[in-house]
GUKERO-870883 format. One record per residue (C-alpha): residue number from 1; residue in three letters; x, y, z. Coordinates in steps of 0.1 Angstrom, whole numbers, plus 5000, padded with zeros to 4 digits. Example, Ala and Ser with C-alpha at 12.3 -4.5 7.8 and 13.67 -1.06 7.14 Angstrom:
2
+-----+------+------+------+------+
| seq | type |    X |    Y |    Z |
+-----+------+------+------+------+
|   1 |  ALA | 5123 | 4955 | 5078 |
|   2 |  SER | 5137 | 4989 | 5071 |
+-----+------+------+------+------+
This chain:
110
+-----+------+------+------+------+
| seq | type |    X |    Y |    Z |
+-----+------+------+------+------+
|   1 |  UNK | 2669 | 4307 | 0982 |
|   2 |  UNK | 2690 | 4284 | 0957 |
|   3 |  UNK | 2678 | 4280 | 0924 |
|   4 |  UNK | 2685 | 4257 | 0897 |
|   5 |  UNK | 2676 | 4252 | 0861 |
|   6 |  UNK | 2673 | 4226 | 0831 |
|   7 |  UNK | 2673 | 4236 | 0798 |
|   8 |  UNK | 2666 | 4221 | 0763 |
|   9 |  UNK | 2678 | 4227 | 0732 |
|  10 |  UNK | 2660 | 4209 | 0700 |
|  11 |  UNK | 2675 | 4212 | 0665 |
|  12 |  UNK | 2645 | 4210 | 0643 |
|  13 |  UNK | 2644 | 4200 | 0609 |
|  14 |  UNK | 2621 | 4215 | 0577 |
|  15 |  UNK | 2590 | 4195 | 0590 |
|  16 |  UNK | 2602 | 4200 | 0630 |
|  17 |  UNK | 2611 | 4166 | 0636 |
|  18 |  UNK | 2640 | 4170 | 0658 |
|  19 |  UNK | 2672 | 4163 | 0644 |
|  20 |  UNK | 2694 | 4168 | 0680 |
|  21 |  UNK | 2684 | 4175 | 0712 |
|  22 |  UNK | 2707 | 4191 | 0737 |
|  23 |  UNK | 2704 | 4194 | 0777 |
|  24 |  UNK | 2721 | 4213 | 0804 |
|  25 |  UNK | 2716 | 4218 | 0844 |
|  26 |  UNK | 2730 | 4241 | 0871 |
|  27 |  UNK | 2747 | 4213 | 0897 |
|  28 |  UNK | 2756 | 4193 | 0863 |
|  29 |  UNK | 2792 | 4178 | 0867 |
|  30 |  UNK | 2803 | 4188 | 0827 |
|  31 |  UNK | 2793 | 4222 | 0823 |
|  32 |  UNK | 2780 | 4232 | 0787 |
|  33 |  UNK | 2754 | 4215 | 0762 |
|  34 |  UNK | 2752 | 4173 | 0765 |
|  35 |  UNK | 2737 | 4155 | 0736 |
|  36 |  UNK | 2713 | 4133 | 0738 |
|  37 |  UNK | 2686 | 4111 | 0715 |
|  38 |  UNK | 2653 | 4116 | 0736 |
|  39 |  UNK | 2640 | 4130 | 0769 |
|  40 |  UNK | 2605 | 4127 | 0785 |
|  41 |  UNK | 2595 | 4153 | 0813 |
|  42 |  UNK | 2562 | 4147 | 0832 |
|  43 |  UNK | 2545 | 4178 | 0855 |
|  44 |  UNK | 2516 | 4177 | 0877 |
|  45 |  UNK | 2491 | 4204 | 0868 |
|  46 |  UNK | 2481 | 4203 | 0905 |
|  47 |  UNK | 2450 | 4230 | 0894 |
|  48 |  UNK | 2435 | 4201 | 0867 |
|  49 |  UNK | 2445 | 4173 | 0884 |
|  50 |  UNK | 2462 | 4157 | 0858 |
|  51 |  UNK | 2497 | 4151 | 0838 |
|  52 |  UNK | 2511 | 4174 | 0812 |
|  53 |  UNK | 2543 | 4151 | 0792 |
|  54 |  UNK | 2567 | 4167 | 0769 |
|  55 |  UNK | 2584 | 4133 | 0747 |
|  56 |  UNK | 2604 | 4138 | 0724 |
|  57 |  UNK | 2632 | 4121 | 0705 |
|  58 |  UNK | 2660 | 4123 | 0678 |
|  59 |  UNK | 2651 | 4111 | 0643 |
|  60 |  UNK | 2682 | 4089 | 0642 |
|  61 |  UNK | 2672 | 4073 | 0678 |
|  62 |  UNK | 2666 | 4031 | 0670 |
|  63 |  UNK | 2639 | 4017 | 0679 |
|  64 |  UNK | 2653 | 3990 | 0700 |
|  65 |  UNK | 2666 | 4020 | 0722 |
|  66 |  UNK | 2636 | 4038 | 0727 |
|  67 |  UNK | 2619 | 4007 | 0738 |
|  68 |  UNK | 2648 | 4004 | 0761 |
|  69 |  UNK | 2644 | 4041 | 0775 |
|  70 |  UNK | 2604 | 4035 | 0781 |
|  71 |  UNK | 2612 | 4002 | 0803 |
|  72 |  UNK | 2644 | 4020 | 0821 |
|  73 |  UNK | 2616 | 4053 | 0825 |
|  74 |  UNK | 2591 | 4024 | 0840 |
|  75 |  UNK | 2619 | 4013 | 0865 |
|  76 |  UNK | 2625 | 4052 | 0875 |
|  77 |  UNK | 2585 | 4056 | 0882 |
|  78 |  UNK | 2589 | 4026 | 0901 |
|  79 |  UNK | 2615 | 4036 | 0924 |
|  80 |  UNK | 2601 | 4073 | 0927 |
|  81 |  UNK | 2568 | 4058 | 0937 |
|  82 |  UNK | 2584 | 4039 | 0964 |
|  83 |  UNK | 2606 | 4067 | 0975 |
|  84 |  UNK | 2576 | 4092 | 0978 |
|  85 |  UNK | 2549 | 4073 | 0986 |
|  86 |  UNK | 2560 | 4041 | 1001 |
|  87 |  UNK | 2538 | 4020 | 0982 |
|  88 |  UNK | 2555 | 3987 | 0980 |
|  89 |  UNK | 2524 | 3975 | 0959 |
|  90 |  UNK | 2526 | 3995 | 0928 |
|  91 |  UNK | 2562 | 4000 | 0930 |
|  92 |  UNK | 2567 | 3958 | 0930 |
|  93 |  UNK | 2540 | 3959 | 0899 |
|  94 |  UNK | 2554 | 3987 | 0879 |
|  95 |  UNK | 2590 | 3965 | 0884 |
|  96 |  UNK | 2568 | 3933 | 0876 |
|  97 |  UNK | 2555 | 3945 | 0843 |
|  98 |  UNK | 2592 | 3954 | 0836 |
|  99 |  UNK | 2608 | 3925 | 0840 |
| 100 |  UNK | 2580 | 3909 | 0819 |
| 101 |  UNK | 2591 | 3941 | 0791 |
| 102 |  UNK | 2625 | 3932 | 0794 |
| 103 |  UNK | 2621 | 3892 | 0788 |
| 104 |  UNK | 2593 | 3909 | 0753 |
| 105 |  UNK | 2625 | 3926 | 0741 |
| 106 |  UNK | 2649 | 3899 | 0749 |
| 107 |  UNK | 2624 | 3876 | 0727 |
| 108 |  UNK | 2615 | 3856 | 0755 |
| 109 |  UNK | 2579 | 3860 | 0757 |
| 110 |  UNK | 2560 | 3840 | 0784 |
+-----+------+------+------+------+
């Protein structure tokens, strides 16, 4: 059986706000540690029924970029929704409610 990992790696300051976060991945085309300024993992607890998130993000992440990463995360749903359930429905209204997120940070509010 083939296996394959991700890992973290979060630099924590005094308080444990994270300072840098770090990833990897067997299969990964650059070998080695990649930085990056947030990730947000999502697992199914299939025993509860229910969602278990890790978020996290770098302390020198702007705010206009997280808000960015959130919509582009809203897009990915969208398309994995479609792709494993082939619910056109709530894959169009998950992509609805991000176009309508993009025109809020664009300042073009309907």
């Amino acid at each position: 059986m083939k296996k394959s990992t991700i890992n973290f790696t979060v630099e924590l300051d005094d308080n444990n706000i994270p300072e840098k976060i770090f990833w990897e991945a067997t299969g990964k085309p650059e070998p080695g540690l990649t930085e990056t300024k947030s990730i947000s993992v999502s697992l199914w607890d299939h025993t509860q029924k229910n969602t278990l998130r890790i978020d996290l993000w770098s302390k020198d992440m702007p705010v206009d970029d997280m808000k960015r990463f959130h919509v582009e995360c809203l897009g990915g749903i969208a398309q994995s929704i479609l792709t494993s359930t082939q619910d056109e429905f709530m894959s169009n209204e998950i992509n609805a409610l991000c176009e309508r997120l993009v025109n809020h940070l664009k300042g073009q509010n309907p």
